[in-house]
C-alpha positions as CSV (number, residue, x, y, z in Angstrom):
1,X,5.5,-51.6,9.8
2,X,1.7,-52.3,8.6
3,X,1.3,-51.4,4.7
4,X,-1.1,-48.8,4.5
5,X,-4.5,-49.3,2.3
6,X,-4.6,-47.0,-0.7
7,X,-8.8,-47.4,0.0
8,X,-8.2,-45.0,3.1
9,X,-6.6,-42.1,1.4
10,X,-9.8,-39.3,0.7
11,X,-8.8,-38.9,-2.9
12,X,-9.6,-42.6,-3.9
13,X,-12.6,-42.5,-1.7
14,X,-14.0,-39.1,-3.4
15,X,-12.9,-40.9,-6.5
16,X,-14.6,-44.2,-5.9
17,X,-18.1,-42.1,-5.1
18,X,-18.0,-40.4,-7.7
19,X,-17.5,-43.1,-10.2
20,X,-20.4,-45.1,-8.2
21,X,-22.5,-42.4,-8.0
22,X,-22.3,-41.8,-11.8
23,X,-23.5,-45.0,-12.2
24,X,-25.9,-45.1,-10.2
25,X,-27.2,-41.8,-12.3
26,X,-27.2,-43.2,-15.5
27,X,-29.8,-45.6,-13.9
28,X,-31.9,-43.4,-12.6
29,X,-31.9,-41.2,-15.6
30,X,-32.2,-44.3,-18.0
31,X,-35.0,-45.4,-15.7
32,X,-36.7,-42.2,-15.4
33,X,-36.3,-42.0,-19.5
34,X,-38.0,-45.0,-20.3
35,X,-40.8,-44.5,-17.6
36,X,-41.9,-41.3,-17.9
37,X,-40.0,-39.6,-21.2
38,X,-41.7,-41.5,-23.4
39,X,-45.3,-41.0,-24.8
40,X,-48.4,-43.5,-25.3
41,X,-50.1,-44.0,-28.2
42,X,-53.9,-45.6,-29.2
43,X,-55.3,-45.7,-32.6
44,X,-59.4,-46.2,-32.8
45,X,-61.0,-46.7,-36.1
46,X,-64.5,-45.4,-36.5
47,X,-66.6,-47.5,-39.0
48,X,-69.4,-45.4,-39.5
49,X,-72.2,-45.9,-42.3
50,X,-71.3,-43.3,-44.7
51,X,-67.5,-43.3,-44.0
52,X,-64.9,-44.8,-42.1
53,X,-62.1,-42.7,-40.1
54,X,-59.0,-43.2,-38.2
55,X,-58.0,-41.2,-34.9
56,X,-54.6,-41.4,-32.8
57,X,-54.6,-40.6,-29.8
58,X,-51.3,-40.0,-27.4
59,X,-51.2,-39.4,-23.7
60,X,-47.8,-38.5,-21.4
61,X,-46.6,-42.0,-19.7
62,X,-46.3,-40.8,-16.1
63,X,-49.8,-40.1,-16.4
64,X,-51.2,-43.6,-17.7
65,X,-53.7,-44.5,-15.8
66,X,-54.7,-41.2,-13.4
67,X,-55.0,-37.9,-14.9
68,X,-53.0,-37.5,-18.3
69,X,-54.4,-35.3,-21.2
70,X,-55.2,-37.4,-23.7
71,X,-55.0,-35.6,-27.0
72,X,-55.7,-36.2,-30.7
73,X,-52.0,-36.1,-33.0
74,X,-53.5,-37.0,-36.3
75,X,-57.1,-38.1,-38.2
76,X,-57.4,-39.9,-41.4
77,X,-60.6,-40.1,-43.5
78,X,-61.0,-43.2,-45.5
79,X,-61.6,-43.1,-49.1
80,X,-64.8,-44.3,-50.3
81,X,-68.2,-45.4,-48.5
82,X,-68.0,-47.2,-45.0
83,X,-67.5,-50.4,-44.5
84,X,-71.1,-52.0,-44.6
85,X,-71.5,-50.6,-48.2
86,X,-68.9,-53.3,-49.0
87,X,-71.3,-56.3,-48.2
88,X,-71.6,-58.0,-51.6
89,X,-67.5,-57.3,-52.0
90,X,-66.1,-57.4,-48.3
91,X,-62.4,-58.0,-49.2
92,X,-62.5,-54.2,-50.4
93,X,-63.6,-53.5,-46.9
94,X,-60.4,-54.2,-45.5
95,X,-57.9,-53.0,-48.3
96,X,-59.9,-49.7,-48.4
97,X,-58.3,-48.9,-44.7
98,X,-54.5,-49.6,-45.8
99,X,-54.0,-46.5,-46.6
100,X,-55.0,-45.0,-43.2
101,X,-52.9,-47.6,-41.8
102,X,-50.1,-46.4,-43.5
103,X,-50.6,-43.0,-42.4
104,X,-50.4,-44.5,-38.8
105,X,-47.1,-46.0,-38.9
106,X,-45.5,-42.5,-40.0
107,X,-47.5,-40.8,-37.2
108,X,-46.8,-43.1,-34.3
109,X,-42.7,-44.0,-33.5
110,X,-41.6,-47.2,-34.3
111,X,-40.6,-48.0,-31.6
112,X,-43.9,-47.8,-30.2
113,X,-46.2,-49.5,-33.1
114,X,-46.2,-53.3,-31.1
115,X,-47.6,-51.6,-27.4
116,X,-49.8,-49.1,-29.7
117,X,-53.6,-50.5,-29.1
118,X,-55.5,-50.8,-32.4
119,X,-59.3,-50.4,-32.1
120,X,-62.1,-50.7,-34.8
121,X,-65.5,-50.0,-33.7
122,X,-68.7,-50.2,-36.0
123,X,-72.1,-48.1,-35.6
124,X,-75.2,-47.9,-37.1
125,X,-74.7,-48.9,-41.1
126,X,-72.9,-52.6,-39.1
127,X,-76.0,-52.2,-37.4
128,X,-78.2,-51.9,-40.2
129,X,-76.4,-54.6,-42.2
130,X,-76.7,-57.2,-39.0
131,X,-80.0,-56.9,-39.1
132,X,-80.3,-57.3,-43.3
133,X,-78.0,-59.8,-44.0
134,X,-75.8,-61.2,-40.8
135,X,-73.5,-63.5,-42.9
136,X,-72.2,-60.3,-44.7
137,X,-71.7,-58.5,-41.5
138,X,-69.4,-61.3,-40.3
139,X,-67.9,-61.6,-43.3
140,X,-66.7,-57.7,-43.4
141,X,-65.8,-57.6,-40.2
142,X,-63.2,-60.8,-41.2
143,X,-61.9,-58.8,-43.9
144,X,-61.3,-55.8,-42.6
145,X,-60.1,-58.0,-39.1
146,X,-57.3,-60.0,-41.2
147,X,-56.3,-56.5,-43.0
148,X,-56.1,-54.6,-39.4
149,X,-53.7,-57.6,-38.4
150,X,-51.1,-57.1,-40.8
151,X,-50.6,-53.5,-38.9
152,X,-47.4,-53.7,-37.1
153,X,-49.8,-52.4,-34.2
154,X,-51.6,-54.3,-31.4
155,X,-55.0,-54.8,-32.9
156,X,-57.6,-55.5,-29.7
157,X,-60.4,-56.5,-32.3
158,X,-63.2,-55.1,-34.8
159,X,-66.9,-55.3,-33.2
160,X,-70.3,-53.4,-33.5
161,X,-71.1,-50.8,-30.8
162,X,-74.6,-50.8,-29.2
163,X,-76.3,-47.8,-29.4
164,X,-76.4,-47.2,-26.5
165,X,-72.4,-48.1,-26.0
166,X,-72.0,-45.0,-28.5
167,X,-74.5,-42.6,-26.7
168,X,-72.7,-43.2,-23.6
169,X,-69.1,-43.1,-24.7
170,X,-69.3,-39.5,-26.6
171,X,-70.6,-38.9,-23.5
172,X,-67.7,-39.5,-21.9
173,X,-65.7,-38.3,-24.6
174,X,-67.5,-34.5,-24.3
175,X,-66.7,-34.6,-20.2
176,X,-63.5,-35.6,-20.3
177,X,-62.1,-32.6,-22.9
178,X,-63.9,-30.3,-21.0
179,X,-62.4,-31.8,-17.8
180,X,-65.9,-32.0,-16.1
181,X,-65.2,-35.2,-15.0
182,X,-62.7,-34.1,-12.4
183,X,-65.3,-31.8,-10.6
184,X,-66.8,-33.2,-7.4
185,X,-70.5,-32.9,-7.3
186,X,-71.6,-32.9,-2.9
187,X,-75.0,-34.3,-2.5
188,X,-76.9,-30.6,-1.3
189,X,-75.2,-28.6,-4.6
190,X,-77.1,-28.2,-7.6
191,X,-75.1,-30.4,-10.1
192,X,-77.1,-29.3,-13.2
193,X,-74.1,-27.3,-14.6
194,X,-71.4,-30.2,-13.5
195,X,-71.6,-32.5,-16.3
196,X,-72.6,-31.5,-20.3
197,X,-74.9,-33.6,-22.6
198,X,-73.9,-35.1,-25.5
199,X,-76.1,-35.3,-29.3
200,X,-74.6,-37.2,-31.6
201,X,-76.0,-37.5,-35.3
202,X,-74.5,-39.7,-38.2
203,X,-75.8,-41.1,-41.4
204,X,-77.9,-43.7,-40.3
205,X,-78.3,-43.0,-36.2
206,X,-78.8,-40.1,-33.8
207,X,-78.0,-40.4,-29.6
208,X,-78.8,-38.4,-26.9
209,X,-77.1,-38.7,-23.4
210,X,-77.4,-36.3,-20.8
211,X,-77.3,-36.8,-16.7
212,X,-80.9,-35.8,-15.1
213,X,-81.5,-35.4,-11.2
214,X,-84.8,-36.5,-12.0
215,X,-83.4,-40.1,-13.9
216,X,-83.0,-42.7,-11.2
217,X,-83.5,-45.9,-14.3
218,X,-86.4,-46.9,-12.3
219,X,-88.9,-46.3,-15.0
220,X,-86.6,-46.9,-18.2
221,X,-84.1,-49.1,-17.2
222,X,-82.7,-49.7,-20.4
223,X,-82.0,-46.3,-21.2
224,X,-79.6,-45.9,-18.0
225,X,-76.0,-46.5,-17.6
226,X,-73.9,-45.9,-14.8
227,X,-70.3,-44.8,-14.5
228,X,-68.4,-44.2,-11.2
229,X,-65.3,-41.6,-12.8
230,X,-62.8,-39.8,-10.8
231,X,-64.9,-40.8,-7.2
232,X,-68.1,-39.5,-8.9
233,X,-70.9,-41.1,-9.4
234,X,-73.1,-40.8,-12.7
235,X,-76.2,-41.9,-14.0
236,X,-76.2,-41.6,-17.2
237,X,-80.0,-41.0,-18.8
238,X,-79.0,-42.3,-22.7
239,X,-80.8,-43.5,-26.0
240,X,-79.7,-43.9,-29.5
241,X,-82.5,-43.7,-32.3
242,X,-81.5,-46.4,-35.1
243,X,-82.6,-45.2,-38.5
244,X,-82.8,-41.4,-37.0
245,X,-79.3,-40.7,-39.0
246,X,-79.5,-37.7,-41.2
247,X,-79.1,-40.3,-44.4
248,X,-81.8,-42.7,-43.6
249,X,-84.2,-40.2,-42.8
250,X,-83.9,-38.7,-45.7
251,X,-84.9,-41.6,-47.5
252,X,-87.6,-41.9,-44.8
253,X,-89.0,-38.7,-46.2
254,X,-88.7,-39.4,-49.6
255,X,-90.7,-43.3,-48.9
256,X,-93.5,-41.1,-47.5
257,X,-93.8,-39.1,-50.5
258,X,-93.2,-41.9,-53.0
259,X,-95.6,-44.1,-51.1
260,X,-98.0,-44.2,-54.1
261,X,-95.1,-45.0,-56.5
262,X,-95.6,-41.7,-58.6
263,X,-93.0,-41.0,-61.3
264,X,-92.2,-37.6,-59.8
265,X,-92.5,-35.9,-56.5
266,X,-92.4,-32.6,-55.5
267,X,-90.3,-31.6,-52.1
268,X,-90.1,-28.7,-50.3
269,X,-86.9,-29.9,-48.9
270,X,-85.2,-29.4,-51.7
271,X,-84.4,-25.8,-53.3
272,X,-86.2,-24.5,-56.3
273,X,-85.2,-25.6,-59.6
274,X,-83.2,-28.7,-58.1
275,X,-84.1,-31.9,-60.3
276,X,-82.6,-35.2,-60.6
277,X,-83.9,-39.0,-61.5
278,X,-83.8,-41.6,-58.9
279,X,-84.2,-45.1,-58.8
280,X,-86.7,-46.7,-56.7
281,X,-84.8,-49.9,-55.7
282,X,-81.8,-47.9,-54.8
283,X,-84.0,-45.5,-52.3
284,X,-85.7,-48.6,-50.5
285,X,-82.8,-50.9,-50.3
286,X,-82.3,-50.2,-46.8
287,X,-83.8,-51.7,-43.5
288,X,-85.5,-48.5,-42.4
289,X,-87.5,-48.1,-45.3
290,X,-87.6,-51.3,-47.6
291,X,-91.0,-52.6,-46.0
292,X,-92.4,-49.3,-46.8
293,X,-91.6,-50.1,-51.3
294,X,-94.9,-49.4,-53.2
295,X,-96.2,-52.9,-54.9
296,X,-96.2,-50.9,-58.2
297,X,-93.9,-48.4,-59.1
298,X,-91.7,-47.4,-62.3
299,X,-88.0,-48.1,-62.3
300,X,-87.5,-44.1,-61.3
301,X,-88.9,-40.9,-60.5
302,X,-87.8,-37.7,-60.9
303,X,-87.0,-35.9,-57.7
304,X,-88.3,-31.9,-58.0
305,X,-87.8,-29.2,-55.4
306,X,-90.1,-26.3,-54.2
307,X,-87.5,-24.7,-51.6
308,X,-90.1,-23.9,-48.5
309,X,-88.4,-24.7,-44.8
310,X,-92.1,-24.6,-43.0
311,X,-93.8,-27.5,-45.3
312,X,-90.4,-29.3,-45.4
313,X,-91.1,-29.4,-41.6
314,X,-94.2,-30.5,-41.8
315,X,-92.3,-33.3,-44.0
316,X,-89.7,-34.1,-41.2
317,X,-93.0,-34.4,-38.5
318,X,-94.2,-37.1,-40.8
319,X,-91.5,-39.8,-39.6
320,X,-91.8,-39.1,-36.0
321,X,-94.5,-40.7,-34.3
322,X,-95.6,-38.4,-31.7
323,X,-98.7,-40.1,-30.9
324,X,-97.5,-43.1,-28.2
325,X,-96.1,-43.1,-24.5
326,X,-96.4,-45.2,-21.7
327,X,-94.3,-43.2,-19.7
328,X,-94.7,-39.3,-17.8
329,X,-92.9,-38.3,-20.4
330,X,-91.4,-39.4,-24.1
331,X,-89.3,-37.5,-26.6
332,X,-90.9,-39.5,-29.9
333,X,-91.3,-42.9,-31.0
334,X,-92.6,-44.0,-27.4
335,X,-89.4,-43.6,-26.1
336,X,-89.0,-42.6,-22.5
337,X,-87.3,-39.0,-21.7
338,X,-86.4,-37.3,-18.4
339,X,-86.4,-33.6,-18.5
340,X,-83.5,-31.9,-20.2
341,X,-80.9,-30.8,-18.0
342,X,-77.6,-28.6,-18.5
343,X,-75.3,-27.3,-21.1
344,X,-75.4,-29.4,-24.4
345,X,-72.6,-30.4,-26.8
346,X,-73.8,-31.0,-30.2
347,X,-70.8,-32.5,-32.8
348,X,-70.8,-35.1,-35.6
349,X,-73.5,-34.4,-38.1
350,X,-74.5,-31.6,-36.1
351,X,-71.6,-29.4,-36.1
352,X,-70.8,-30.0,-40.0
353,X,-74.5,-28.8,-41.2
354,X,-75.1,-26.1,-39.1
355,X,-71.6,-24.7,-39.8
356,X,-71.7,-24.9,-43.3
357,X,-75.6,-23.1,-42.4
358,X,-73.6,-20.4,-40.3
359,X,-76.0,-21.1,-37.5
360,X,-73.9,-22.9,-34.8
361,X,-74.2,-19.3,-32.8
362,X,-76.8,-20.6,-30.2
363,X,-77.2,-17.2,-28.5
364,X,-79.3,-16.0,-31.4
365,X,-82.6,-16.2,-30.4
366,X,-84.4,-19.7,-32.0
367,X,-86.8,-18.0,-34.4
368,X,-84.0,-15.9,-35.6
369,X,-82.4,-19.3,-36.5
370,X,-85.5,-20.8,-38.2
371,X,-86.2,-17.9,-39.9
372,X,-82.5,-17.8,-41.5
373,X,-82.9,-21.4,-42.6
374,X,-86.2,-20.4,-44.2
375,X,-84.3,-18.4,-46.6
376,X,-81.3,-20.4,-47.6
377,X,-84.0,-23.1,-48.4
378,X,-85.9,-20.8,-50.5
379,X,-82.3,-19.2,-52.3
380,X,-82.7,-20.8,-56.3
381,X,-81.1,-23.8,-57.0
382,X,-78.7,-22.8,-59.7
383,X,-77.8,-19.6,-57.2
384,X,-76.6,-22.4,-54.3
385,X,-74.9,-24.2,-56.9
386,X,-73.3,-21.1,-58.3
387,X,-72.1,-20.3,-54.8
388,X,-68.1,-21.1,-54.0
389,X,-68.2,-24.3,-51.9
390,X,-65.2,-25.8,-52.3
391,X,-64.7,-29.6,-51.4
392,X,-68.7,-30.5,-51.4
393,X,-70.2,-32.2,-54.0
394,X,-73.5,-31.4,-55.5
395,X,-75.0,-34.2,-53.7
396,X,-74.5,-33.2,-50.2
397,X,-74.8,-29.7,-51.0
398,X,-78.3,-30.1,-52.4
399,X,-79.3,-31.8,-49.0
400,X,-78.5,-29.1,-46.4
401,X,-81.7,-27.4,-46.6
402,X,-83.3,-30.7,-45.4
403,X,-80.2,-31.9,-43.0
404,X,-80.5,-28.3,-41.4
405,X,-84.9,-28.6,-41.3
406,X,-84.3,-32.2,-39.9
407,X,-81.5,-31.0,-37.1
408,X,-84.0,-28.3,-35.6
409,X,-87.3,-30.5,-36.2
410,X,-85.6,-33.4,-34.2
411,X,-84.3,-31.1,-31.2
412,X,-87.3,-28.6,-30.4
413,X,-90.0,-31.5,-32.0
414,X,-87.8,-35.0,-31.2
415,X,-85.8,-33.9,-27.9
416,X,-88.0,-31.3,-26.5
417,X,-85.2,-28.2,-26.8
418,X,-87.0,-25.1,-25.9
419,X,-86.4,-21.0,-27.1
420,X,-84.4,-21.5,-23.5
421,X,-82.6,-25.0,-23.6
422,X,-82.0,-24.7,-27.4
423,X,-79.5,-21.4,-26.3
424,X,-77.4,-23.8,-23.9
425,X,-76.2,-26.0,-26.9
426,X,-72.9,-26.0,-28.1
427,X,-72.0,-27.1,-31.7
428,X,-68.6,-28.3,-31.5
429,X,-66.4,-30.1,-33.5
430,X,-63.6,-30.1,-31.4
431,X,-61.7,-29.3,-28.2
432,X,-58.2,-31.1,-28.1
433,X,-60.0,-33.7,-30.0
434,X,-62.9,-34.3,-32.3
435,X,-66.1,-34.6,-30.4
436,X,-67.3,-38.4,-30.6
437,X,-67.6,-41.2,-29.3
438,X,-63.9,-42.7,-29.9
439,X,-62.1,-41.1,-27.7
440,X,-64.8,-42.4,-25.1
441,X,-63.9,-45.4,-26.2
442,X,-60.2,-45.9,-26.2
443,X,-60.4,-44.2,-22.3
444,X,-62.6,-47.1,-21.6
445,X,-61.1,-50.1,-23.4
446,X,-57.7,-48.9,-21.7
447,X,-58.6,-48.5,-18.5
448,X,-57.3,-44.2,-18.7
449,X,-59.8,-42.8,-16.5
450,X,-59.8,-44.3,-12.9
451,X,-62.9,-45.4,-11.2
452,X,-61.6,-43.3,-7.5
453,X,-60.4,-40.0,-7.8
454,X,-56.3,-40.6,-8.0
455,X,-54.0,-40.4,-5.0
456,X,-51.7,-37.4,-5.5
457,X,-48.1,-39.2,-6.4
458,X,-46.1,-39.6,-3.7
459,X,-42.8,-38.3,-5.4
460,X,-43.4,-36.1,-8.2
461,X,-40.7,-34.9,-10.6
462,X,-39.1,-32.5,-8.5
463,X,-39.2,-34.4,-6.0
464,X,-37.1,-37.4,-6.9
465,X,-34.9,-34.9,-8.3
466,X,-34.4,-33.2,-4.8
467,X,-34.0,-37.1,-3.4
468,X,-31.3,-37.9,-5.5
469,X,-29.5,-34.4,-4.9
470,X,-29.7,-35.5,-1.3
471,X,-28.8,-38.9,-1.9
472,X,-25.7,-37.8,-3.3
473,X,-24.7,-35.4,-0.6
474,X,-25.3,-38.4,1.6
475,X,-23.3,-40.8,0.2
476,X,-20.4,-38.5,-0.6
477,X,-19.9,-37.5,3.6
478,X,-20.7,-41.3,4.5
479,X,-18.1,-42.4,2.5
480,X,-15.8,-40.0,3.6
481,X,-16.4,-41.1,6.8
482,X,-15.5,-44.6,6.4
483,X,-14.4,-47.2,3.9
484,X,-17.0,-49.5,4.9
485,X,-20.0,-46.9,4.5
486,X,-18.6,-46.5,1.1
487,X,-19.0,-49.9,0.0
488,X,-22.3,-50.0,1.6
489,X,-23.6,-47.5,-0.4
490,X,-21.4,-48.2,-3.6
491,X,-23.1,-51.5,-3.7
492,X,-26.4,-51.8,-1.9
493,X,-27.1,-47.7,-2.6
494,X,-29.8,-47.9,-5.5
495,X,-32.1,-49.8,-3.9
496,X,-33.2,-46.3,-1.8
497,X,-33.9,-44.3,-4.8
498,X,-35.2,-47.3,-6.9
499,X,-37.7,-48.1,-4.3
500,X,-39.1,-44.3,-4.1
501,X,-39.1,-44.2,-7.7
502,X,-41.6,-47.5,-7.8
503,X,-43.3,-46.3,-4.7
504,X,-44.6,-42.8,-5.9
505,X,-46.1,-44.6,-8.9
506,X,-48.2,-46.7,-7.1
């Protein structure tokens, strides 16, 4: 009499699926774990001229390189000046980011510090300091290179952004919180609300980038840029104004009053009863003014305030030139401008001086707003000092009167913002993220936001769940059926699910 196989009786065989089919779970789920569970991470470093700050960013996995939100975890301001004020000492450049670093390696997992991208870009002080002394800018940026190395993160490199590189990546980075990139402009709609414009002001540079239907590049090439995001097309009207930073057009003002090389000046920029010495050297040591030093001048002057917003206006005009354009239309300097077009997002310097002004409210009408800075700038010295304003130094807070004049001056004077336009600005600091041009930057250098509007995933998450429920149901009557179905599927099974898995990521 034949033996009979234990394989054949429907206990083992329920057994034997089982077990296989457990298997084959952990795989999926250990799969699924490290593919999708897990979340990305990309630190950039913004090198700016009066400070340097870090920024990480973290985005889900199963949305790499499609449609995930990219959001802001943490932010670290660096101590001390940024990193072109180290020129004449650069190794302090470097060591003055460890601490940031430091911050970075709690923030981000472990595990994830050697696939975490490290970025460092430099604006407008680099700029400045290229232009001065370009043996000192290389040298900084090897220091504060060979300090970024030691990270236990992937650093892609230190470099200095163009202007027009920034312009166009806060830009990007404005769009993209507000998801405006996503919506699909069709030739015959009036797009003018689709996209939003960005300003940008630091210390030592100001941008503007905004997209125009009547900006084709044709008759300022260099100010155009063109993106193709999510299947839309964009041409990008952009332009950054070096030496137009708050910081260096402040000394701009105070070269065109110390032209003569008096011993004391008197500026309605500054509030009533404000008075401090300052050294001539130290106020034209910089490229945007130092061609401007009086041949004879003492070692100081003292710097007296007066506190009246309409001649500290009159000031501002003085370092715009108004007077030159070759094209239809300029906004200042000779500098080529379409008409404005669309809602406006204002951050950076921006947002931090007209907050502390409370004026970021853009639905008050623009006199109203003019009018209120008149009277801040005419409150008394020793009354703004007086005031609780906790965390600001003296310095900064005796410059808001001008940094407020200069903001309006450049966007209704400079830019061409109307009583209209100027109401369609938005002063913002941030959305999921601070508004600049980083985050534009990181989405760029890593490839986050597709070119074609992304496919919609074959197999999302409930569906492979539903596949593998199905699967199992599957292979559990199969193998009852037969011996030889359940080694089939015991040992050839996972390719089915492993090959849907791969498939709906593509």
């Amino acid at each position: 009499m034949k033996e009979r196989n234990p394989w054949h009786t429907p206990l083992t065989i329920f057994i034997a699926v089982v077990v296989r089919f457990s298997f084959l779970c952990l795989n999926e789920i250990n799969l699924f774990f490290v593919l999708f569970c897990c979340p990305q991470y990309g630190i950039v470093l913004d090198a700016g001229s009066s400070h340097t700050a870090m920024y990480i960013y973290e985005w889900p996995a199963e949305k790499d390189n499609n449609t995930g939100r990219v959001e802001q975890t943490h932010s670290c301001k660096v101590k001390g000046p940024g990193i072109s004020s180290y020129a004449s000492d650069p190794k302090k450049a470097g060591q003055s980011l460890q601490v940031c670093m430091k911050e970075a390696e709690r923030f981000v997992p472990s595990e994830r510090h050697e696939e975490t991208p490290l970025y460092l870009g430099a604006t407008a002080g680099m700029r400045l300091l290229n232009i001065e002394n370009s043996t000192a800018s290389d040298q900084v940026f090897q220091a504060v290179s060979e300090s970024l190395q030691k990270s236990p993160f992937s650093f892609q490199g230190a470099r200095i952004l163009s202007g027009q590189e920034e312009g166009a990546f806060g830009w990007v980075t404005v769009n993209y919180l507000d998801d405006r990139l996503k919506q699909v402009c069709a030739v015959d709609m009036d797009c003018s609300g689709v996209t939003t414009g960005a300003l940008d002001l630091g210390g030592a540079s100001t941008q503007i980038s905004f997209v125009s239907d009547a900006f084709d590049g044709s008759e300022s090439p260099n100010n155009s840029v063109n993106f193709r995001l999510y299947g839309n097309d964009y041409n990008l009207y952009t332009h950054s104004f070096l030496c137009y930073g708050k910081d260096q057009v402040l000394r701009m003002a105070l070269a065109h009053q110390t032209k003569s090389g008096p011993g004391s000046i008197s500026d309605p920029c500054f509030h009533n009863g404000y008075s401090e010495s300052k050294n001539y050297m130290t106020l034209y040591n910089s490229p945007c003014v130092s061609k401007r030093k009086p041949v004879s001048s003492p070692a100081d002057f003292t710097h007296v305030g007066k506190g009246n917003f309409y001649q500290c206006q009159e000031l501002v005009k003085s370092v715009f030139d108004f007077t030159q354009c070759k094209y239809t239309q300029c906004s200042f300097n000779g500098v080529y401008q379409p008409t404005l077009q669309g809602p406006f997002g204002a951050f950076s310097a921006y947002y931090f001086v007209m907050n502390f002004l409370n004026l970021t409210d853009t639905s008050v009408p623009l006199q109203s707003v003019k009018e209120a800075l008149a009277r801040y700038c005419s409150t008394p010295w020793e009354t703004v000092r007086t005031l609780p304003h906790p965390g600001i130094k003296l310095k900064y807070l005796a410059e808001y009167c001008f940094s407020g004049t200069y903001i309006l001056t450049l966007l209704t004077e400079g830019y061409n913002f109307t009583s209209e336009t100027f109401s369609k600005i938005r002063f913002i600091k941030q959305v999921s993220s601070d508004a600049g041009w980083t985050l534009g930057y990181m989405l760029n250098l890593t490839n986050m936001i597709p070119a074609e509007a992304p496919d919609t995933p074959l197999l999302p998450h409930a569906g492979y769940v539903s596949h593998v429920c199905f699967l199992f149901v599957f292979y559990l009557f199969g193998s009852l059926a037969s011996p030889q179905t359940c080694l089939l599927l015991c040992f050839h099974g996972n390719l089915v699910p492993l090959a849907i898995i791969f498939h709906s990521m593509t």
